[in-house]
N, C-alpha and C positions, 0 to 999 in steps of 0.2 A: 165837281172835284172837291174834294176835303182834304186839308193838311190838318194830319192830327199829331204832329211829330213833337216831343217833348225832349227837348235837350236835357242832357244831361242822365236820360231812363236809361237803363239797361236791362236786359236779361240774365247778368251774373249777380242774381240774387239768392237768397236763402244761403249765405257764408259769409266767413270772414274777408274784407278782401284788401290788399295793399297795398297802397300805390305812394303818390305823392303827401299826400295829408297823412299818412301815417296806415295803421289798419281802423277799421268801420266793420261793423256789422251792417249787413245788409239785410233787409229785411223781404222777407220771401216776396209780397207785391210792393213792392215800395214804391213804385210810382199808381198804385192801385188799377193796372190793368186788368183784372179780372172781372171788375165791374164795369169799368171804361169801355173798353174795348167792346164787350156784351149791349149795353145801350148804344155805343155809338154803329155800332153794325146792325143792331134791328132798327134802327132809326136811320142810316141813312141810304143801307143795302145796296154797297158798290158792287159792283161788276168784276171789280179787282182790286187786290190790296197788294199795296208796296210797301216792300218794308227792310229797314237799313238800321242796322245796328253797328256799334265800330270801336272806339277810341276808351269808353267807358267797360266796354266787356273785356278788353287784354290786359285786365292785372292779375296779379298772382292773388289765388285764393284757397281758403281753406275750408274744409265742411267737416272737418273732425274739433273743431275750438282751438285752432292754433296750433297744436300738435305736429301740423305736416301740411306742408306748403308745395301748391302746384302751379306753373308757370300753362299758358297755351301751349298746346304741340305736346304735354303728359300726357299719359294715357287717362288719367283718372282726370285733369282737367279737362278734357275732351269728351272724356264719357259724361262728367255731371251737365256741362257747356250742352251738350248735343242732349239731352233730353232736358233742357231747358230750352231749345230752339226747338224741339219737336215740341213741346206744347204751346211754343208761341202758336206755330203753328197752325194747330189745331184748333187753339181758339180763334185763331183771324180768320178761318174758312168755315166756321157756326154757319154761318147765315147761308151757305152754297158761294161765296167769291172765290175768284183765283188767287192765287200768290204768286208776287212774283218779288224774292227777296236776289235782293242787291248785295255782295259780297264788298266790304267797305276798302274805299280807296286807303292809301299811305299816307301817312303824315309827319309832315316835319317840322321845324321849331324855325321861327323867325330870328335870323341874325339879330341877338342883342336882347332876345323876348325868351321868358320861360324856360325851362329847363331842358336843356338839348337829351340828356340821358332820360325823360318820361318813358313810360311803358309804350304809349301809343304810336313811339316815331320808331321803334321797334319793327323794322316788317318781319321778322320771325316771329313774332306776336300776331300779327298783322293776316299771314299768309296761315296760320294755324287757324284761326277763325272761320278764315275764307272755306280751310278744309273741312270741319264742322259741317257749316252752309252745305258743301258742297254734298257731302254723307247722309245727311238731316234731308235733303230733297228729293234723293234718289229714294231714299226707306218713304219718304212721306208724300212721296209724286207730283212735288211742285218745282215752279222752276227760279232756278235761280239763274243770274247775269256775273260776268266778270268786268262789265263795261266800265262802272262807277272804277273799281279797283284800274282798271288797264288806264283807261283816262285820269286819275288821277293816279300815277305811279310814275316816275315822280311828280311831286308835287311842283307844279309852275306856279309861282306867287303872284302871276298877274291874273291867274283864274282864283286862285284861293288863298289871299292876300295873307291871312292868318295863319296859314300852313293846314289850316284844317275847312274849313267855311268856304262854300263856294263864292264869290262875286254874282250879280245878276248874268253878267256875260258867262260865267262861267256854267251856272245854271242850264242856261240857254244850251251852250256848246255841249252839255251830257244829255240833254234833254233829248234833242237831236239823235243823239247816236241811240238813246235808249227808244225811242219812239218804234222802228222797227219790230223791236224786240218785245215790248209793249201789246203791236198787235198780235203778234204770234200769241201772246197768251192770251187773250182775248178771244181768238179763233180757235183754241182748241179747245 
């Protein structure tokens, strides 16, 4: 097993995008998955790829230079979102692995901590994502789960203390439910 998970990456690259810090250009690989991803899958040739994106892709972004601003759940945020998951995609299944992408749980703001109004505690931000996912798997014939999301929806702070971040027990307790689900893709 590999954990090759990068806080903070996202897939809503190549735009402007908005959030708390103001607006950033994003830069099309910015966390350089193109090349990543390609060594780390002929080098370690899993069986199956997991893969969870969440908090960092529900801001509002633009691909025209600021001109015109789109929230999740637009149709033009949807469309550019969804062939930006359609080539995650396709590069995570190079090598012949499965996918199996996890539609991201809800998150909320710690009494006293951070900004209650952030985009990511947004579940109509949240649940637009999920629909992405869900559209991106049917065209691209992988499977996605709603587990991560149903289990964490709402968020319980004594699974994921920071409103976002599992706990080791909390880990454990998704682990469990997704194991099932795990093998089915495995077996097909």
């Amino acid at each position: 097993m590999l954990n090759d998970g990068k806080l903070g990456c996202s897939l809503l690259n190549g735009a402007l995008v908005r959030g708390y810090w103001g607006v950033e250009w994003r830069q099309p690989d910015a966390c350089h998955t193109n090349s990543e991803w390609a060594a780390t899958l002929t080098q370690f040739r899993p069986d199956v790829v997991i893969a969870l994106f969440g908090a960092w892709d529900v801001y509002d972004a633009s691909w025209d230079g600021g001109h015109t601003w789109h929230v999740p759940g637009d149709p033009v945020w949807n469309a550019q979102y969804a062939a930006l998951v359609s080539n995650a995609v396709n590069r995570l299944r190079a090598t012949g692995a499965r996918e199996l992408w996890l539609e991201p749980p809800c998150f909320t703001a710690v009494p006293g901590r951070g900004d209650p109004n952030a985009a990511w505690y947004d579940p109509s931000r949240v649940n637009a994502e999920d629909g992405v996912f869900a559209r991106v798997a049917t065209t691209e014939r992988v499977a996605v789960t709603a587990i991560v999301h149903t289990a964490g929806c709402p968020v319980d702070l004594g699974t994921r203390p920071d409103g976002v971040h599992y706990s080791d027990q909390g880990a454990d307790q998704v682990t469990e439910r997704l194991a099932p689900v795990l093998q089915r893709v495995l077996a097909s």
